[in-house]
C-alpha positions, 0 to 999 in steps of 0.5 A: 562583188557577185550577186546572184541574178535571178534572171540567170539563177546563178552567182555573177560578177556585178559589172556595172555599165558606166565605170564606178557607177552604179544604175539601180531601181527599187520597185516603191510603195503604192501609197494608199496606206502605212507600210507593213514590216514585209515593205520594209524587207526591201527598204533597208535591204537595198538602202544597205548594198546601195550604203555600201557600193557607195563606202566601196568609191561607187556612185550610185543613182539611186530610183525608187518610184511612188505609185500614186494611182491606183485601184486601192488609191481610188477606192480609200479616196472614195471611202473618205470622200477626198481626191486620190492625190490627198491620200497619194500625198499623205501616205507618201509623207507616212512613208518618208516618216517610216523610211528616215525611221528605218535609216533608208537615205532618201532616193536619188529620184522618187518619182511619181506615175502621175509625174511620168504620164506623157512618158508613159503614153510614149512608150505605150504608142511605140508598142502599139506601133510596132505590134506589140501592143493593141487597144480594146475598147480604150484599153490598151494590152500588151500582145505576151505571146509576141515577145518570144522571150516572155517568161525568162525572168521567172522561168515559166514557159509561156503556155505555163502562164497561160494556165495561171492567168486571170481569164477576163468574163469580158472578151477585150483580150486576145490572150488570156496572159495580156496585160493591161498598159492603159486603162480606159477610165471608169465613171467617177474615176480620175483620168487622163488624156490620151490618143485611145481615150481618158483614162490612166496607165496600168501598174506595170507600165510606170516602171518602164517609163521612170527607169528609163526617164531616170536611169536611161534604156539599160539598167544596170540592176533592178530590185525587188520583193520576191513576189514583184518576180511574177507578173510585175518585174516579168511584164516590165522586161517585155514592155521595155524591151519591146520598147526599147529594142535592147535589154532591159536590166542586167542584173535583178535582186530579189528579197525573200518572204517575211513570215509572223510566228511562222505563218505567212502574213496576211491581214485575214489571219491578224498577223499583219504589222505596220512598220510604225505599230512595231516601232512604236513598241520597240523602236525603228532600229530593232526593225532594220536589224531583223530585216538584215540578220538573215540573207536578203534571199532567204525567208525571215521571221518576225515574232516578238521573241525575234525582236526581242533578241534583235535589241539585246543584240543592239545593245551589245553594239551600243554597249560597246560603242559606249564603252569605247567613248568612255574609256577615251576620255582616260586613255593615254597617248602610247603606242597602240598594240600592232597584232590588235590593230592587224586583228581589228582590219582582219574583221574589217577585211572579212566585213568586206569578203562577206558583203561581196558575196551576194550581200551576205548581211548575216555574215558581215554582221557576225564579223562586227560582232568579232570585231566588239569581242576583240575590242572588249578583250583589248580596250575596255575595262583596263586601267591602261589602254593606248588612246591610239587603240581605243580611237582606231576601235572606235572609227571602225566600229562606227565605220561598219555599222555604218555600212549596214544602217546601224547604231543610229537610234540612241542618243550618245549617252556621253554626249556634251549637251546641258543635260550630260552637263548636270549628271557630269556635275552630280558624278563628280559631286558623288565622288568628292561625298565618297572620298570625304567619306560621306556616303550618306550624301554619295548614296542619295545622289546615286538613287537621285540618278537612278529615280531619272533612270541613270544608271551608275557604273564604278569601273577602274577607269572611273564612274560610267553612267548610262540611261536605263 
């Protein structure tokens, strides 16, 4: 597979460390709040290539982190009058809400910065040790111009940076560029423990300590939102390599903007969206779907027309999945065509060309969508079809969608629960009125159906009912 590597800005090989394992960490939420639809970018981008890494026979250790301390942690605590690790704990459990919403399996790890302080306070006392680092006032900064290399992620020079950084009124950095691996408490303020004070870690520095708690000194890749690149992920690799005296990640990944109606979002121009409210008008799957149509690297826009077509597409999926479903209940055991059974793996062949090629999600989905059209052309619809054909279509349908996280919102609507029991029954009572000829009683039953919103399909395979 190659990936393109921010850090190099090319395409390369995605040679992993460890053989047929794969070390991954994906920078988490902080959580003081719902996640927006720009949180989930990243969420169902990397849950699809760890999905398929792992259909391709890799393992994967999975990291994704909660930062539960924080300023915007602090201030909502303070604004509803209760303790941070309250509105830590409730927006942590919003957010796994979300997540099995979008279909994002759960972490191999999700660890916690207040769950990794002693780590932390390790890290930081080998960097002041060794010069890298310096405390001020119970402050503890990260010396930037001593790590020669310090910019390489985001390909700036140091004195570029220099420009761009926040000058402090007060005087307790030396650099402008400095930043911040401990913080020393504010009245008021939770805090804990440390050799320079009370206090608590600054947001860069957790990174450092879980991925090497959990995914030891070198990683294989790291994982992000293209706004993480400066300062977050930069100032992760110099504390960590500082740190630790070896590389830190050797690959990174990171996810393109998302736009609303072509703006960029932002809460002062109220085109800001949390996952949940677009998912209570539209459901979770659409969301997922969006935020992998296009290149994880290239810039997407949500708007309400936008969503709509991600769930007529769906439906196309879901028709298909459906239909298929159906048409085995009266497939005969023949012999399946052998050039129709070598076109379906020829989709499946590109499926796989598209996804090694920097996760190319846009393409692979296209590839599905020639995959439904040989299958309508094939299997549904006929009064003769081989069972064989229909099972094989089937599987790989359901195989690739699997892959990218889809076609696991909507119930199965030939599923074998009391309810299709009863709509089964009433089918075949319709079709017993029909064939007595009683159409009064065949038509009442078909607008019965349809005041519960099922709808009925007369196909020369027989009667096919779906939920409106």
């Amino acid at each position: 597979m190659k990936i393109f590597n921010t850090l190099t800005r090319e395409k390369q090989d995605f040679i992993t460390l460890h053989e047929n394992e794969a070390r991954i960490y994906v920078c988490g939420p902080t959580v003081y709040n719902f996640i927006h639809i720009g949180n989930a970018r990243p969420l169902c981008v990397f849950d699809t290539l760890r999905r398929y890494l792992e259909w391709r026979g890799m393992k994967v250790v999975f990291v994704q982190n909660f930062t539960d301390i924080d300023d915007k942690i602090i201030r909502r605590a303070n604004e509803e009058g209760i303790d941070f690790l309250a509105v830590s704990e409730k927006y942590i459990g919003e957010f796994k809400t979300d997540a099995a919403g979008l279909n994002v399996r759960e972490a191999s790890y999700h660890p916690r910065a207040t769950e990794t302080i002693d780590e932390i306070i390790g890290i930081v006392s080998d960097l002041i040790e060794n010069g890298y680092a310096y405390e001020s006032n119970g402050d503890v900064y990260f010396r930037a111009g001593k790590f020669n290399e310090y910019g390489k992620l985001s390909h700036l020079p140091l004195d570029e940076l220099e420009a761009g950084a926040r000058i402090d009124v007060s005087e307790v950095k030396e650099n402008a560029v400095d930043f911040a691996l401990w913080k020393a408490a504010k009245p008021g303020e939770p805090f804990w423990e440390s050799p320079w004070g009370k206090g608590r870690p600054g947001w860069h520095i957790e990174c450092s300590a879980m991925a090497r708690k959990f995914l030891g000194e070198t990683i294989d890749l790291h994982c992000g939102g293209q706004d993480l690149i400066f300062p977050h992920h930069e100032n992760e690799i110099a504390q960590s390599e500082c740190a630790n005296g070896c590389e830190f990640a050797r690959y990174w990944m990171h996810n393109g903007y998302i736009n609303v109606d072509n703006r960029k979002m932002s809460k002062s121009l109220g085109n800001f969206f949390t996952v949940r409210d677009v998912a209570a008008q539209y459901g979770y799957e659409p969301i997922r779907f969006l935020m992998i149509s296009s290149h994880y690297r290239s810039p997407i826009n949500y708007s309400v027309e936008i969503i709509e077509q991600n769930i007529r597409a769906l439906d196309r999926l879901y028709n298909c999945r459906d239909a298929l479903k159906f048409a085995l209940q009266n497939a005969q055991d023949i012999a399946a065509d052998t050039d129709t059974l070598s076109a379906f793996e020829a989709k499946k062949t590109k499926f796989i060309e598209e996804m090694e090629d920097d996760l190319n999600t846009a393409n692979a989905i296209s590839a599905v969508f020639e995959l439904v059209a040989e299958i309508n052309a094939a299997c549904i619809g006929k009064q003769t079809v081989s069972k064989e054909l229909c099972q094989a279509a089937l599987d790989l349908l359901e195989e690739l969608c699997g892959v990218l996280g889809l076609l696991y919102e909507r119930k199965d609507e030939q599923g074998d629960d009391d309810e299709t029991a009863r709509i089964e029954a009433l089918i075949e009572e319709r079709q017993a009125a029909r064939k007595a000829r009683d159409f009064a009683r065949a038509d009442a039953i078909r607008d019965e159906l349809k005041a519960e919103g099922i709808i009925l399909e007369d196909t020369p395979q027989g009667v096919k009912w779906k939920r409106a």
